[in-house]
N, C-alpha and C positions, 0 to 999 in steps of 0.2 A: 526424595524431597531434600531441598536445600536446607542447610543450617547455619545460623548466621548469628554471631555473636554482639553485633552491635546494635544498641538500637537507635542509630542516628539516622538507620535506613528509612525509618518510618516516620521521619519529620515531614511537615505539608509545612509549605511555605507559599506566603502569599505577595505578590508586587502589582504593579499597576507599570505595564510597557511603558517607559515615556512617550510612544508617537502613538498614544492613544488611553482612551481612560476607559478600556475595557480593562475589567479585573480578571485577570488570572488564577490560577494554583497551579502549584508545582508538585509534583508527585513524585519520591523516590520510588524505584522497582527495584528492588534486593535480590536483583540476579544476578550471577555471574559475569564480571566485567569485560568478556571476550564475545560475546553473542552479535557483535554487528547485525541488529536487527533490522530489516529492510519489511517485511510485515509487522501489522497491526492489524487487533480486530477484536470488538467485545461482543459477548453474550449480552445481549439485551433482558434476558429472563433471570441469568444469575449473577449478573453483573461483575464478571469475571473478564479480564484483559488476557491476550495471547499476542506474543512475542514468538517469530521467529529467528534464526541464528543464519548467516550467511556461512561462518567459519563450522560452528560444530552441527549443522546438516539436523537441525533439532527444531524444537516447538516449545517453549517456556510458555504458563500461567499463574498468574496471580489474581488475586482481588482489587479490584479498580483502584482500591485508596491503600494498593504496594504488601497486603499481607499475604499470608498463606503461599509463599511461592513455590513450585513444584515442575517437576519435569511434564507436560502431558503428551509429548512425544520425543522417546530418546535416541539418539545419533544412528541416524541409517534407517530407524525404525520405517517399515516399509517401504524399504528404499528411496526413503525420503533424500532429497538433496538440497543444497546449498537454497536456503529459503525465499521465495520474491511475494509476490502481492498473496492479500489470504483476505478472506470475506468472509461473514455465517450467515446462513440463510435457518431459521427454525432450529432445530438442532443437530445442525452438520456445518463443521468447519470444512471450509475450502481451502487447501493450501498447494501454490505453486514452488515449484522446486527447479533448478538448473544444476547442472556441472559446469564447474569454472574454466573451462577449457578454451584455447583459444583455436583449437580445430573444431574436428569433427565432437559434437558434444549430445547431451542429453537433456530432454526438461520433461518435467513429472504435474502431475494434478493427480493429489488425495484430497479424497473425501472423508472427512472424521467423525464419526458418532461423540457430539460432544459428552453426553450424559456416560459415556463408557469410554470413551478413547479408543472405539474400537474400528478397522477401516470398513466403507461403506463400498467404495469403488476405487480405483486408480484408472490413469492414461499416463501412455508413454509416448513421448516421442522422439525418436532416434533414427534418424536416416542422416545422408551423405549434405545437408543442407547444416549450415548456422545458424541457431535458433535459440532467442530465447521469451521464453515464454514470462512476458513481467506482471502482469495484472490480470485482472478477471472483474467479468459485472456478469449477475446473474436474473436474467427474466422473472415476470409470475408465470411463465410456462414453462420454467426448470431448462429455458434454454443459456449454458454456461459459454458467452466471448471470452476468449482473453488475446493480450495483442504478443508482439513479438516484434521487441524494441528494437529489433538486430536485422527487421525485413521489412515490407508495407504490407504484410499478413495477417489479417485478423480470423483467428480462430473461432470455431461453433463447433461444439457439444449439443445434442438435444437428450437431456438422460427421459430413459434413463438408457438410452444405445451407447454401444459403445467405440459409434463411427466418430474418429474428429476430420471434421471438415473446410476446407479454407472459404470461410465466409466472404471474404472479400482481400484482394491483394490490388492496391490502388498505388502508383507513384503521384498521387494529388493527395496521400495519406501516408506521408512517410514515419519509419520507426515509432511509431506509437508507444507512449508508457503508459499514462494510466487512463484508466475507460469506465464511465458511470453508463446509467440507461436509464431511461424516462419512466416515473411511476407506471405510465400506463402504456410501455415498454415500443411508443412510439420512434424515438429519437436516442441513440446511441452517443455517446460523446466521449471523443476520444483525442487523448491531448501526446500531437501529432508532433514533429521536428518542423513546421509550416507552421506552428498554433492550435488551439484547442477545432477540431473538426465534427462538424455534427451531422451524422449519416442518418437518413429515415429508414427503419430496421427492416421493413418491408421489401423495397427498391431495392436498398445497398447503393442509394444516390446520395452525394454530398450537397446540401440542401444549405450550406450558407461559405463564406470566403472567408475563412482563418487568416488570422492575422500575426505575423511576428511575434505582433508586442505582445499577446498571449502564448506565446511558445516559454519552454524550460521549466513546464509541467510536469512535476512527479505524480502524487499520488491526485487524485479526482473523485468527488464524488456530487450523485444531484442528491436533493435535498429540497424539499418546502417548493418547489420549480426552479430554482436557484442551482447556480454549481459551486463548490468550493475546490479550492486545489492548492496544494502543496508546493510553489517555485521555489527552484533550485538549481536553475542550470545556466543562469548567467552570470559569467565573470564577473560582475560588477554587481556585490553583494547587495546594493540599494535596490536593485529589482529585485531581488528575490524573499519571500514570504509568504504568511497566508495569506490568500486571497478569495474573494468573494468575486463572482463573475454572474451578473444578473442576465436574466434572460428575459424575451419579450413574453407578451403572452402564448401564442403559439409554442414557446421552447423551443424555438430553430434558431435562435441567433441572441448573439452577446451583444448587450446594449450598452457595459459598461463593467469595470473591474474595480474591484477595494480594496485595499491592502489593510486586513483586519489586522497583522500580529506582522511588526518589523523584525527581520533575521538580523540581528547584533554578532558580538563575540561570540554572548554568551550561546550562541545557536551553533552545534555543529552538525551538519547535513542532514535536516528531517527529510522524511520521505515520503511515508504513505501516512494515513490517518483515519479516525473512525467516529463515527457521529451517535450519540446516545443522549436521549432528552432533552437534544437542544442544543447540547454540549460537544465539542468538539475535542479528540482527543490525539495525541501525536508525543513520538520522542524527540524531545530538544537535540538530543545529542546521539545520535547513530555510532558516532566515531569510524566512519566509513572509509575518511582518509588516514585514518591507521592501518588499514587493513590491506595487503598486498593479494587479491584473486589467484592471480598467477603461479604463488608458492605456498596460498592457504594461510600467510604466515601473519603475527600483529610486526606492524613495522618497528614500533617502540614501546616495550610492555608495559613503564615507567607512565606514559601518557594515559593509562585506563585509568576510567573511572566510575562513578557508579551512574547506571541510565536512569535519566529524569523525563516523567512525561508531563507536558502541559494539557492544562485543561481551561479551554476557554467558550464561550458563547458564542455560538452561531447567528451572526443578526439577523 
């Protein structure tokens, strides 16, 4: 467990975004300032937040409102690797992992007993292909997608086997990041380099025409029939923020997009995010462009700071 001598870590502060008069809070997390976290994900039962590490190959948790911080998986620990999308379903953490290579590389999926920390399953996948495996949505029939930002592959798991199988590899669904699925596990959506694309899970047909202006989608998630998602991938930081993407009633197609939460300064690269009572939760500050993959290494140790997560309202 971490020990932390200040307690300025445990300050909540609260603002009001100027492009809009939803109310925020800000949440310090008094974790170690090098974790480039690229997942998120809370326990809904114990109301516990879990952070991954891109740099130290790790799993950080604390309590939602930044106390009790603790390792709940440590570097390597089941040959975990370098952290990307994580989800929890009941009580098993999902976490996907890569190696940072720019050849031939590796990507992982652990399953975690959250009540123990204890592993449930792993998959590997390692062959002569470039692959990385960035997100995950998981069925009510424990069937596990995740995509693979780095090809037009979208992966299936049906646990509890332990075949992984290429669900679908489309060039009308190129490099996909992040991927939700439909309550009642009708409609797949998955936010493509063309725009957010929504496949009927059944088919594996693309059931509506992605748009641009919805591309540079990180993290994704549905919700209430609604999608929300995480922008961040256009130069031109006025696009990019939370976003609200409403759906018709069928859930096959976007009727229109909101920009709930504007990315300012004080925003540096959020990614993924996680939905609990309404509330929406995500790290302001990743610090992602500190961080060199290539050499593992922080580019400037001077610029760390402490990770701050927001929490805001899901309309």
């Amino acid at each position: 467990m971490f020990k932390f001598k200040s307690t300025h870590f445990y300050s909540i502060l609260f603002f009001v975004i100027s492009c809009s008069v939803q109310k925020t809070e800000i949440i310090e997390l008094p974790f170690e300032q090098d974790l480039f976290p690229e997942g998120i994900a809370i326990d809904r039962r114990t109301k516990k937040v879990y952070l991954n590490s891109l740099k130290n190959k790790k799993i950080v948790s604390s309590t939602i409102d930044g106390y009790n911080p603790e390792n709940f998986l440590v570097t390597n620990e089941y040959n975990y690797l370098s952290g990307f999308g994580m989800t929890i379903k009941g009580d098993t953490l999902y976490a996907l992992g890569n190696s940072l290579t720019t050849g031939k590389n590796k990507s992982i999926l652990l399953l975690l007993q959250l009540s123990s920390g204890d592993l449930i399953d792993s998959y590997f996948l390692d062959n002569s292909d470039f692959h990385y495996w960035n997100d995950l949505a998981i069925s009510s029939a424990n069937e596990i997608f995740i995509t693979d930002s780095e090809s037009n592959k979208i992966y299936r798991i049906q646990r509890p086997n332990k075949n992984i199988e290429i669900y679908l590899d489309s060039e009308q669904i190129p490099n996909s990041n992040g991927i939700a699925i439909s309550d009642n596990d009708e409609y797949l959506y998955l936010a493509s380099k063309k725009g957010i694309c929504i496949v009927k899970t059944a088919s594996k047909k693309l059931v509506n025409k992605p748009s641009e202006g919805y591309s540079g989608v990180d993290g994704l998630k549905f919700y209430k029939k609604n999608l929300y998602g995480i922008v961040n991938g256009w130069k031109n930081q006025s696009k990019n923020g939370l976003f609200k993407f409403t759906l018709n009633t069928t859930e096959s197609e976007i009727l229109e997009s909101k920009k709930l939460i504007e990315f300012t300064e004080n925003f540096n690269t959020p990614t993924t995010f996680d939905i609990l009572n309404g509330d929406i939760y995500f790290i302001m500050n990743t610090q992602l462009n500190n961080f060199d993959e290539k050499t593992n290494k922080i580019i400037d140790v001077n610029k760390l700071e402490p990770y701050k997560m927001m929490k805001t309202k899901a309309e």
